[in-house]
PAZAPA-4460 file (N, C-alpha, C; in steps of 0.05 Angstrom, whole numbers, plus 32768, in hexadecimal, padded with zeros to 4 digits):
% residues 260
    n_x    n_y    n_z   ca_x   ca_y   ca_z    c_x    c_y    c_z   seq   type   mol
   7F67   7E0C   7F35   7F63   7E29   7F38   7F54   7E30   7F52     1      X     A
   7F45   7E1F   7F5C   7F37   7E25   7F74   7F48   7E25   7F88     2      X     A
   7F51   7E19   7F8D   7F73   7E19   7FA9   7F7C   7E36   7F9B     3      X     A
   7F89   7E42   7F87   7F9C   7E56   7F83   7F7D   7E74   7F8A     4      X     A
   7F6C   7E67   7F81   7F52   7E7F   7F8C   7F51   7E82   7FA3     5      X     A
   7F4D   7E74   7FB8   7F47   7E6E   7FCF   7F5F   7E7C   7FE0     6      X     A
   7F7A   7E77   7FD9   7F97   7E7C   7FE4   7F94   7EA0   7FE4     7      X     A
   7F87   7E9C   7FCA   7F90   7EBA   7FBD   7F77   7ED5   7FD0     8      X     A
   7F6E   7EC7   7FD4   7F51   7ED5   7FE5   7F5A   7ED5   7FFA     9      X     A
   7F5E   7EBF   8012   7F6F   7EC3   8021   7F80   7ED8   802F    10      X     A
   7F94   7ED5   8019   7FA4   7EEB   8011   7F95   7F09   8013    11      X     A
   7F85   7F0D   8006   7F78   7F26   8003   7F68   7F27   8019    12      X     A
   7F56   7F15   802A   7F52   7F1D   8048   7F62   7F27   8058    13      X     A
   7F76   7F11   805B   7F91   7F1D   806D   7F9B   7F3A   806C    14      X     A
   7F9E   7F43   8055   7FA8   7F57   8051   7F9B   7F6F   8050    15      X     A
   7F80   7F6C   8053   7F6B   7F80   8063   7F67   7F7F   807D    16      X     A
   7F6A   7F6D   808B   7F70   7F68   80A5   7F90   7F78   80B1    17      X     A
   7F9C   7F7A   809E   7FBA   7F86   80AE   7FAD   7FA9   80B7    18      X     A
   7FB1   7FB0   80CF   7FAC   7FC4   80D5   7F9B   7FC9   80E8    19      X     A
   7F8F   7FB5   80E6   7F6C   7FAB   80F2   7F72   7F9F   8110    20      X     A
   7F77   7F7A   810C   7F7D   7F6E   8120   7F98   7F66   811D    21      X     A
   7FA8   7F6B   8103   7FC5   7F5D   80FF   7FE2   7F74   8109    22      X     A
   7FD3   7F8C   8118   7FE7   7F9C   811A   7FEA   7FA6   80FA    23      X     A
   8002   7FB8   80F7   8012   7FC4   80E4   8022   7FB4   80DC    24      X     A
   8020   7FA3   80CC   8030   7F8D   80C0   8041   7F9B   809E    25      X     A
   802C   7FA9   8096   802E   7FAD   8074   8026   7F9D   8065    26      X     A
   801E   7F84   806F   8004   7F6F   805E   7FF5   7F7C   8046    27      X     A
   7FEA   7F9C   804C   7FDD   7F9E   803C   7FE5   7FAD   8027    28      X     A
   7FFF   7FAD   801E   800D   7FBE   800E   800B   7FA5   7FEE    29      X     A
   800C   7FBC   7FE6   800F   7FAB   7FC6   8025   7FA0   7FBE    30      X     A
   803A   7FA8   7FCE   8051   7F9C   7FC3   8052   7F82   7FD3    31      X     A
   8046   7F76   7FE8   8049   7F64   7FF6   8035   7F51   7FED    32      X     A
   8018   7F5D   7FE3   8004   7F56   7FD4   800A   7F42   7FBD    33      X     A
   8018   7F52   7FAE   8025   7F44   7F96   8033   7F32   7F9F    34      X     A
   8049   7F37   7FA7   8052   7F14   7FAB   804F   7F0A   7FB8    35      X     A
   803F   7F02   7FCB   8029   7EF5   7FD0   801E   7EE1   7FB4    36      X     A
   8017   7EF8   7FA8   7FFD   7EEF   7F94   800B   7EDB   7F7C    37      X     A
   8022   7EEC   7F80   8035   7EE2   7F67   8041   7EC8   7F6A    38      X     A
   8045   7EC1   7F8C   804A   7EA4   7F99   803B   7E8F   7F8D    39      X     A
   802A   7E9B   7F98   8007   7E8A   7F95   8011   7E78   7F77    40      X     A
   8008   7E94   7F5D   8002   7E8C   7F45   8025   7E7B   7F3B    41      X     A
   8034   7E79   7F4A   804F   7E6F   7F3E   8057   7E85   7F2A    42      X     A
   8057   7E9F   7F2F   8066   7EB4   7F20   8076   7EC5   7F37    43      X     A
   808C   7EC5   7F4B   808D   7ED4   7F5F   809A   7EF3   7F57    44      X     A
   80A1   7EEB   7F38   80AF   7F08   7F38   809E   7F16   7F2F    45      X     A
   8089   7F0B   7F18   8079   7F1B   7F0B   8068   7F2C   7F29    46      X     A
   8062   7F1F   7F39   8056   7F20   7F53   8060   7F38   7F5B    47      X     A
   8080   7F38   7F65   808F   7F4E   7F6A   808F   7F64   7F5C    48      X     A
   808B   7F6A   7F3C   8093   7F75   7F32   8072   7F89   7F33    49      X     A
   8065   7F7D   7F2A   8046   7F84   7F26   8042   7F92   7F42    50      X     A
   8046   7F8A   7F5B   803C   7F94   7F79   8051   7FB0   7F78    51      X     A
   806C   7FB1   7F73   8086   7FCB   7F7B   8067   7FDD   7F68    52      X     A
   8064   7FD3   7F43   8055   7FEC   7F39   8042   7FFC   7F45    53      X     A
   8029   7FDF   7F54   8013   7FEA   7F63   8019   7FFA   7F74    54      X     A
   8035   7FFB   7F89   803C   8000   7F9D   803C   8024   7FA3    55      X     A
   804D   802C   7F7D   8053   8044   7F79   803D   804F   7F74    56      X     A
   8027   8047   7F75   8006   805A   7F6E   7FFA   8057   7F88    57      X     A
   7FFD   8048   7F95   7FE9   8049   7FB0   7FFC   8057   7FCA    58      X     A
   800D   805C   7FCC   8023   805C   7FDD   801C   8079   7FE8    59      X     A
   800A   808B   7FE6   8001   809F   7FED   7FE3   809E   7FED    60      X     A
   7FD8   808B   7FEB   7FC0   8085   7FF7   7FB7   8081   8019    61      X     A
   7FA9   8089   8023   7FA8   8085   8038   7F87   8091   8041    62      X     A
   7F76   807F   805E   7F5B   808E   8068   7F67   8095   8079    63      X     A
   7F56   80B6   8073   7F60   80C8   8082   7F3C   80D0   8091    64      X     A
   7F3C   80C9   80AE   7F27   80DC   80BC   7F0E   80BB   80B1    65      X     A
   7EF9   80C5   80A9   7EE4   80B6   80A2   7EE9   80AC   8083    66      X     A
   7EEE   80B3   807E   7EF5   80B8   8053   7EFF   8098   804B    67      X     A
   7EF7   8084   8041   7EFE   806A   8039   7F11   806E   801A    68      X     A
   7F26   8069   8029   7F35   8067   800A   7F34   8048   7FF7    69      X     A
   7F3C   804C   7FDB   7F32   8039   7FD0   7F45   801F   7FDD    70      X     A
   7F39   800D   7FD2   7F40   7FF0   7FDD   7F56   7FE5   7FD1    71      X     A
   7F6B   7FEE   7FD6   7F8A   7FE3   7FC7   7F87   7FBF   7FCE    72      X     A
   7F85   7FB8   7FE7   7F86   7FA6   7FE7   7F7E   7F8A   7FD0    73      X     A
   7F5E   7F88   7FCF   7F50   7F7D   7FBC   7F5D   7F87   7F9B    74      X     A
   7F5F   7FA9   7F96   7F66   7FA6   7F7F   7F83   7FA3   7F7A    75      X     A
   7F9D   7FA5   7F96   7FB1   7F9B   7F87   7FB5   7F7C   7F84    76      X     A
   7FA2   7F6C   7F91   7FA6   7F55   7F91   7F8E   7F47   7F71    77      X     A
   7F7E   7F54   7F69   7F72   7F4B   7F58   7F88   7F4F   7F42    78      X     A
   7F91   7F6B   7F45   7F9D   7F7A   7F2A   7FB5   7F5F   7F1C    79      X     A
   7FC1   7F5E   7F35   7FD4   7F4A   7F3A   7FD4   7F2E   7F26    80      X     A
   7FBB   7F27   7F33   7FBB   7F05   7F2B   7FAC   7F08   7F0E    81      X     A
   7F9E   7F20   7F06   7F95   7F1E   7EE4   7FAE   7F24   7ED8    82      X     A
   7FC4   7F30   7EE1   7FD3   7F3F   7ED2   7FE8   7F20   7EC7    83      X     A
   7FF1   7F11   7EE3   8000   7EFB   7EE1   7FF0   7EE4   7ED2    84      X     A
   7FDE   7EDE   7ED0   7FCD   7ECD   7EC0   7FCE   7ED6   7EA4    85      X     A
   7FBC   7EEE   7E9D   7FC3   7EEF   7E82   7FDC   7EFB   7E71    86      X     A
   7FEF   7EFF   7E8D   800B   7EF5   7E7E   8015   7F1C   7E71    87      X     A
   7FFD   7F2C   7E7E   800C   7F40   7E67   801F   7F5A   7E73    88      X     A
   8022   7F57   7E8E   8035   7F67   7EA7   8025   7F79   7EB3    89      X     A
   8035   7F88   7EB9   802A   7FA1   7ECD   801C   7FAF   7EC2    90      X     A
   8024   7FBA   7EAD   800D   7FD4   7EA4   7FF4   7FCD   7EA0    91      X     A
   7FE6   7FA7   7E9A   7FC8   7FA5   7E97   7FC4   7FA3   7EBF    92      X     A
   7FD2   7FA1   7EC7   7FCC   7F9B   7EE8   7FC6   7FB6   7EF5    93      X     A
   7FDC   7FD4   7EED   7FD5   7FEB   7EED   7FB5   7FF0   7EE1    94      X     A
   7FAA   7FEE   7ECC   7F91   7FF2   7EC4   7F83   7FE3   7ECA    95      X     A
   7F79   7FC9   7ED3   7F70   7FBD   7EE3   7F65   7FC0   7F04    96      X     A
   7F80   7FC8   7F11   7F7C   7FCA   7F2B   7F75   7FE5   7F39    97      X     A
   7F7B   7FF4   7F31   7F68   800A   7F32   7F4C   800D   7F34    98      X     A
   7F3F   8008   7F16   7F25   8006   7F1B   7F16   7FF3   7F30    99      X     A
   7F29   7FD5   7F32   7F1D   7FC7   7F43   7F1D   7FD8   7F63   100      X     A
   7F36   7FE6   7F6A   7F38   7FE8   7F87   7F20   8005   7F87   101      X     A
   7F16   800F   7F73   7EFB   8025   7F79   7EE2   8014   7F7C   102      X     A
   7EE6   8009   7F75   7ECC   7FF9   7F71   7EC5   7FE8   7F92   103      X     A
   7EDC   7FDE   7F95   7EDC   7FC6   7FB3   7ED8   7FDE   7FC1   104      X     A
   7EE5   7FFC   7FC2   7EDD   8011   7FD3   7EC1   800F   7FE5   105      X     A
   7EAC   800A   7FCB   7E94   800E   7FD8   7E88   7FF7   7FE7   106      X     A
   7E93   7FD8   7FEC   7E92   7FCB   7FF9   7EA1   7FD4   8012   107      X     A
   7EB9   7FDE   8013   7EC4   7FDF   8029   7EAB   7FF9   803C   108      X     A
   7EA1   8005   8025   7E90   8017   8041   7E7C   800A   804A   109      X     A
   7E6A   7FFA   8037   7E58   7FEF   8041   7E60   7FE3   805A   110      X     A
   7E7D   7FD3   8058   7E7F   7FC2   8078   7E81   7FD4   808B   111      X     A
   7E98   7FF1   808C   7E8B   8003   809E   7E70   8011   80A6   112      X     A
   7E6B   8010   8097   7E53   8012   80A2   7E45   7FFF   80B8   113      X     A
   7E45   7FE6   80A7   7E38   7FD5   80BE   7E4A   7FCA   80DA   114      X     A
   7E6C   7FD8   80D7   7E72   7FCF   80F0   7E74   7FE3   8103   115      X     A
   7E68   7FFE   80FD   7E61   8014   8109   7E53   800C   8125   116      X     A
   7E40   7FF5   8114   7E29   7FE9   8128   7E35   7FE5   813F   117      X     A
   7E43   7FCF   812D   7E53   7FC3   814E   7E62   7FC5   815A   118      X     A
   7E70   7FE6   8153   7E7D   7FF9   8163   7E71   8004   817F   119      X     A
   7E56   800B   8178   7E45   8019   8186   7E3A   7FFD   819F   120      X     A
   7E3A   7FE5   819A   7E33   7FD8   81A2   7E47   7FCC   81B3   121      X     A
   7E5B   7FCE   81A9   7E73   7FCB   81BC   7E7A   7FE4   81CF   122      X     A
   7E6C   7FFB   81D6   7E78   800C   81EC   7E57   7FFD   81FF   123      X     A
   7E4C   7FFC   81F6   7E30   7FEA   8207   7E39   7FD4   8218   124      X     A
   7E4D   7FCF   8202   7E4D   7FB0   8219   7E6F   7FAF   8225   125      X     A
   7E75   7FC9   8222   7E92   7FCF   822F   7E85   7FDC   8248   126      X     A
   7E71   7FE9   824C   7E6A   7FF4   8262   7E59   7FE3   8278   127      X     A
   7E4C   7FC6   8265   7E41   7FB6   827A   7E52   7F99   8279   128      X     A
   7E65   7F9F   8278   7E8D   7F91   8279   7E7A   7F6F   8273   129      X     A
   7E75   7F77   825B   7E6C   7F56   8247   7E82   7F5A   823C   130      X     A
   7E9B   7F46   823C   7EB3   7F41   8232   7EAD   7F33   8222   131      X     A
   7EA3   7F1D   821C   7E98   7F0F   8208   7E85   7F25   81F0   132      X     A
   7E75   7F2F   81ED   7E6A   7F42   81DF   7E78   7F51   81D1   133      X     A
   7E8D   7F5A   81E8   7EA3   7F71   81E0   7EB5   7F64   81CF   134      X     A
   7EC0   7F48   81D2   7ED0   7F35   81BB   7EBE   7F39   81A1   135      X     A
   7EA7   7F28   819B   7E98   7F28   818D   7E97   7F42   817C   136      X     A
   7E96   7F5B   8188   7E92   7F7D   8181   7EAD   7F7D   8168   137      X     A
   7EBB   7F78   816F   7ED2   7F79   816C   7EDE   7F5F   8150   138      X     A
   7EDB   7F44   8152   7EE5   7F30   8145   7ECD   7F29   812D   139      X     A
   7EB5   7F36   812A   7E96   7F3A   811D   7E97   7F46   8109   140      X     A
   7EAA   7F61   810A   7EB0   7F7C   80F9   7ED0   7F71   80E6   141      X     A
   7EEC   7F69   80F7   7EF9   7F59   80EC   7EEF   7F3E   80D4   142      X     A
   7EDB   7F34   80DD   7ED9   7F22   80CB   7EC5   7F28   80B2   143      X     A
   7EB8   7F3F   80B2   7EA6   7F52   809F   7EBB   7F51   808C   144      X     A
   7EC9   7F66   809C   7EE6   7F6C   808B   7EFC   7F5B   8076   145      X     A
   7EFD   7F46   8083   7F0C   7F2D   807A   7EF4   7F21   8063   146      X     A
   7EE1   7F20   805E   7ECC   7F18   8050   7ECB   7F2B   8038   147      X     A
   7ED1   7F45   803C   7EC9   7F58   8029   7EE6   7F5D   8014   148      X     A
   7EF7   7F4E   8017   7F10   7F4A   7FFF   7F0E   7F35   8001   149      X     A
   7F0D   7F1C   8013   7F0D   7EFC   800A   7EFA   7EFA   7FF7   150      X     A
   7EE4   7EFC   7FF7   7ECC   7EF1   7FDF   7EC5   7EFA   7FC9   151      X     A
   7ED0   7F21   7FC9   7ED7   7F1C   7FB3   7EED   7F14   7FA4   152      X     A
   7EFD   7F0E   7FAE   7F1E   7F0D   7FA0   7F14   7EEE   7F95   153      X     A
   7F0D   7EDB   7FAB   7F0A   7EBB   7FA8   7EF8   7EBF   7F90   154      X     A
   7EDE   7EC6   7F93   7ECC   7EC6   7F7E   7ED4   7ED1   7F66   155      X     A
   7EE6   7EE3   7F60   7EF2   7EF2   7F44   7F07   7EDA   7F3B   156      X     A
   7F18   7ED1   7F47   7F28   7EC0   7F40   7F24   7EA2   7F39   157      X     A
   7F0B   7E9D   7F43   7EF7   7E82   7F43   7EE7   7E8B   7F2A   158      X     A
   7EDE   7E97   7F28   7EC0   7E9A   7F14   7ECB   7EAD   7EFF   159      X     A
   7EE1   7EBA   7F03   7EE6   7ED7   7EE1   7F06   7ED0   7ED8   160      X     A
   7F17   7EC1   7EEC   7F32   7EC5   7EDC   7F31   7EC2   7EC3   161      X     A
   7F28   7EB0   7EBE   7F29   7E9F   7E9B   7F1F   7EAC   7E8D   162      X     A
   7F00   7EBF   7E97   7EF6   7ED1   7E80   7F09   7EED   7E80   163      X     A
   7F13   7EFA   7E95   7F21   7F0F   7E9E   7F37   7F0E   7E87   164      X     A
   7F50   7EF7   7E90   7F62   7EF5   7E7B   7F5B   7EF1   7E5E   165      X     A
   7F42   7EE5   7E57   7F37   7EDD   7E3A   7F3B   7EF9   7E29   166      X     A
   7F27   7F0B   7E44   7F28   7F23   7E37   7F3C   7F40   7E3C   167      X     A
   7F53   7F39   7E4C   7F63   7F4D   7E42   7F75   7F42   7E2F   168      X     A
   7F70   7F1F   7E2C   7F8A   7F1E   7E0B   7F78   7F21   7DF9   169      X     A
   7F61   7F27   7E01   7F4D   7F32   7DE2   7F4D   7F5D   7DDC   170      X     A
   7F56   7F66   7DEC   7F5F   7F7A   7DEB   7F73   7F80   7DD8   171      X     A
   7F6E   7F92   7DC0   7F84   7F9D   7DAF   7F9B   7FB0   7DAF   172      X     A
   7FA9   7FA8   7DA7   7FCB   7FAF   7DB0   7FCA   7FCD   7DAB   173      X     A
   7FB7   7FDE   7D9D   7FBF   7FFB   7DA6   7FA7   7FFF   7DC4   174      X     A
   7F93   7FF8   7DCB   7F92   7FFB   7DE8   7FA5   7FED   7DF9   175      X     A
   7FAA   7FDE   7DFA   7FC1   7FD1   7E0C   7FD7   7FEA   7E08   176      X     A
   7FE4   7FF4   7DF2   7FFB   800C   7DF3   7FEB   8025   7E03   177      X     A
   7FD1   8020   7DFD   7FCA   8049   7E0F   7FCA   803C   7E2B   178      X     A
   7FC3   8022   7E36   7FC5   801D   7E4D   7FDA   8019   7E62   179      X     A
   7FF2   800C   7E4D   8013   8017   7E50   800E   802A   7E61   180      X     A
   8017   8039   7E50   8017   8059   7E53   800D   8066   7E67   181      X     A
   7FF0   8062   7E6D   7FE3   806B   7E88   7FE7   805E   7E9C   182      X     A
   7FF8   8045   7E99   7FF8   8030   7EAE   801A   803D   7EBB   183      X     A
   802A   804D   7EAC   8041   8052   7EAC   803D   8075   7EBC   184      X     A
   8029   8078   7EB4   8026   809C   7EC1   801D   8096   7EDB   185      X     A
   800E   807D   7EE4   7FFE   807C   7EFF   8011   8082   7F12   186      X     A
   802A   8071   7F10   8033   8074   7F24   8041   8096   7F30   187      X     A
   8041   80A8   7F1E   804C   80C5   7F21   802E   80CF   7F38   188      X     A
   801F   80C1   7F29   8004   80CB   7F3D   8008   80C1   7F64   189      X     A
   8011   80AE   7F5A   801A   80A1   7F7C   802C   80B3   7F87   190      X     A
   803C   80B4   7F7E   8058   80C4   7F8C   804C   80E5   7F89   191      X     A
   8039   80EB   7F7D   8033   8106   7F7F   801F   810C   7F94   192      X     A
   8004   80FB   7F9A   7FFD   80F5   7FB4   800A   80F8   7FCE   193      X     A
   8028   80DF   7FC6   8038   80E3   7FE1   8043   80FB   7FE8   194      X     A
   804B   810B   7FD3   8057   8126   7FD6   8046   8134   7FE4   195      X     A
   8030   8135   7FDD   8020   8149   7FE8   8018   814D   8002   196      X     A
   801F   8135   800F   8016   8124   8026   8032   8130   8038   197      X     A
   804D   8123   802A   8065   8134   8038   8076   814A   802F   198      X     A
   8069   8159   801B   8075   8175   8014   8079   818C   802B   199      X     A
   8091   8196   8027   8093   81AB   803E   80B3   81B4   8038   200      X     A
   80B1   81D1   8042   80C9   81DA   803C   80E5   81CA   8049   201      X     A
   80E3   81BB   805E   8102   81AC   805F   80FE   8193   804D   202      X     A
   80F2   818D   8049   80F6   8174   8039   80F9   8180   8014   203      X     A
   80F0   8190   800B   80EE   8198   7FED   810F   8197   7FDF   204      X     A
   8121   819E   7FF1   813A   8192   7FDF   8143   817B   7FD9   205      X     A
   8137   8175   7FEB   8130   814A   7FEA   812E   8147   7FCF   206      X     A
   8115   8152   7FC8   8100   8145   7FB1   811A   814F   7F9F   207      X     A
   8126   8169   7F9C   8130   8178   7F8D   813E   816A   7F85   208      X     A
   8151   8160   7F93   816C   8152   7F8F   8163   8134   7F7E   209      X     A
   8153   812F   7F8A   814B   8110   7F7A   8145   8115   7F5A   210      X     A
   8134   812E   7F5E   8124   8138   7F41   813B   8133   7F2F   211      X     A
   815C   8142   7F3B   8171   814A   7F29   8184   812F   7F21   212      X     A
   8184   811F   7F31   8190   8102   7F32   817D   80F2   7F1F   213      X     A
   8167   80F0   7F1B   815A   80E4   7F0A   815C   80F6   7EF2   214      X     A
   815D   810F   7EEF   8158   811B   7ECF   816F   811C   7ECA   215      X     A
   818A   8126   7ECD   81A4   8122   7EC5   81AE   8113   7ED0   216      X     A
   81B3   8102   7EDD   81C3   80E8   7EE2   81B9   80CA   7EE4   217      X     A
   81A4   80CF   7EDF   8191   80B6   7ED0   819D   809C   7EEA   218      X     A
   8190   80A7   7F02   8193   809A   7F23   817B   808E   7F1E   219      X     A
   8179   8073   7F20   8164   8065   7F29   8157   8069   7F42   220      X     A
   813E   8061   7F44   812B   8065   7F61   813B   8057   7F77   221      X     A
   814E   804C   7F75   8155   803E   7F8D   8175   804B   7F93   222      X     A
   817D   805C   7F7F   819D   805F   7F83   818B   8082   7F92   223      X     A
   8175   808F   7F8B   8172   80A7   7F95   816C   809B   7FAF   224      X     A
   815C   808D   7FBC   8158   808A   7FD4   8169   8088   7FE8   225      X     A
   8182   8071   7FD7   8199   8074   7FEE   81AE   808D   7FF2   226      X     A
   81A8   809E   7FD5   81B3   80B9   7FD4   81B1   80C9   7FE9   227      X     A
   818F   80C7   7FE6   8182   80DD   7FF0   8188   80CD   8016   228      X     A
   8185   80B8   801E   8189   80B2   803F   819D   80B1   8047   229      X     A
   81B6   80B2   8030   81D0   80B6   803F   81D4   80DB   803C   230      X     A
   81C2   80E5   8034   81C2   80F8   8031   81B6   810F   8059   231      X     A
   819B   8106   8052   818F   810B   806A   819F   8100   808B   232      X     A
   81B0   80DE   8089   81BE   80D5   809A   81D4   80EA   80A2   233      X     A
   81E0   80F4   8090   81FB   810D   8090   81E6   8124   80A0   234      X     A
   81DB   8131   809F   81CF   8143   80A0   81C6   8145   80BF   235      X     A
   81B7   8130   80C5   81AE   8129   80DF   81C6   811F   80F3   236      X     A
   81D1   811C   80E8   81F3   8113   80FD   8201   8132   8108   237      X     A
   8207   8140   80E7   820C   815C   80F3   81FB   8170   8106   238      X     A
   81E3   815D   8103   81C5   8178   8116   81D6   8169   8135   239      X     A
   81D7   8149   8135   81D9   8146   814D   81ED   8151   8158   240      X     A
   820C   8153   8153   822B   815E   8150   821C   8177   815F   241      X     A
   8212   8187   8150   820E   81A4   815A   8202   81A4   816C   242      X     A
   81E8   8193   816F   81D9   8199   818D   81F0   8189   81A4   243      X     A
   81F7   8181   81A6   8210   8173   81BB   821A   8188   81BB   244      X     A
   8229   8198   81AC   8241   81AD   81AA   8237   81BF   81BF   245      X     A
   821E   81C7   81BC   820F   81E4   81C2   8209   81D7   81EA   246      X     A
   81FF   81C4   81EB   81FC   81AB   8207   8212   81B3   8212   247      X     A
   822A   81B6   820A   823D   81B2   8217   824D   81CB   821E   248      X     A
   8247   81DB   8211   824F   81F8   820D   823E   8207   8221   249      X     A
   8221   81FF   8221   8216   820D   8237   8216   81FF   8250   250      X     A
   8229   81E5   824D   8227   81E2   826B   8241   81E5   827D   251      X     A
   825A   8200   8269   826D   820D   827B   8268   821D   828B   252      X     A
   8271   8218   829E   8274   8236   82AC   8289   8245   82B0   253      X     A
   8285   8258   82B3   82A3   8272   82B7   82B7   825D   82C5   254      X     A
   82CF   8262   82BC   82E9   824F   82C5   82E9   823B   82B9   255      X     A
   82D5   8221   82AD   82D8   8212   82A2   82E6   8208   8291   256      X     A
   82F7   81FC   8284   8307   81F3   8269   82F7   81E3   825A   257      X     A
   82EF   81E2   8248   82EB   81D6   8232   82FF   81C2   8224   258      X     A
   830D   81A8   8227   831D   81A2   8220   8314   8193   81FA   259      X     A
   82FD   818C   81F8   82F8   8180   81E2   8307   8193   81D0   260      X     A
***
């Protein structure tokens, strides 16, 4: 268990690191999280399947300005590996990882906070061109970072799996059904976030059309998406058609022929 802890922490550094020093990778997405996690534990689908759920509740999360959003990372990767261990799917990983990713929240400020420091400390030694200092400013605050999902993930998976799983198969089967259930509504909360984020009058027949494909024609999430992009693809071909048309029309002049 210590190698699959260790892997698994790892994992959960890295993937607080995407954004940081790893570029925009998507590392830190739950769906990537999970299988990952799911690798690790020798379950890759459960992995897959558990990370798409996390995916549809966080997927409209985002820090915006100063504001620390909760820590998907740590909790989709904890949610993950209790969920695949004690064997009981997504919906205990839904109720699980949640509360964990509020909770890691307040670690993640504490590290801002302290790499605030060595923000400030790095325009000091960018102005007295200590390039060395300035690395340090810089690779000091990364590795805060990388520490603040590695230790706990390693340490939860080292020191609680066995009690963690003990006690959600000691959990009784009508909490496990209300947890279903709320674990099944979360994700409406994700996609309602995201709406809110891209609502606007050209896009609302979007939603519309999807709304109607899923309530009478019972379109899966993946047959509306390609609906809906071969939809928007048509649309944006005829915008282009017209702006060429109009290009070309105003660039006759009297006597000209038009042969198109």
């Amino acid at each position: 268990m210590f190698i699959q802890a260790l892997l698994i922490g790892i994992v959960s550094g890295i993937g607080i690191l995407d954004g940081r020093i790893l570029g925009q990778l998507m590392l830190d997405r739950p769906l990537v999280l999970g299988a990952l996690v799911g690798l690790i534990l020798g379950d890759l689908k459960s992995g897959i399947i558990i990370g798409a759920q996390l995916e549809l509740i966080w997927m409209g999360v985002a820090g915006i300005g100063a504001a620390t959003p909760p820590d998907i990372v740590t909790g989709g990767v904890l949610g993950t590996a209790f969920a695949i261990i004690s064997g009981k799917g997504a919906e205990i990983a839904l109720a699980v990882a949640v509360p964990i990713s509020v909770l890691a929240q307040s670690l993640g400020v504490l590290v801002r906070i302290i790499n605030a420091y060595y923000s400030h400390k790095a325009d000091r030694y960018a102005i007295e061109r200590n390039y060395k200092g300035l690395a340090l400013c810089m690779w000091i605050p990364a590795f805060l970072f990388f520490l603040s999902t590695f230790l706990p993930t390693f340490l939860a998976m080292l020191l609680g799996a066995e009690h963690v799983s003990a006690f959600i198969n000691s959990i009784p089967k009508v909490v496990l059904d209300g947890l279903s259930v709320a674990g099944k509504l979360l994700p409406a909360i994700g996609f309602a976030l995201l709406m809110d984020m891209l609502w606007s009058k050209k896009v609302a027949p979007f939603f519309f059309v999807g709304f109607l494909l899923a309530s009478y024609f019972n379109v899966n999430i993946t047959g509306i998406a390609l609906i809906i992009a071969a939809i928007a693809m048509i649309i944006e071909f005829y915008i282009k058609d017209d702006k060429q048309a109009v290009v070309v029309s105003d660039n006759l002049v009297e006597g000209d022929i038009d042969f198109e």
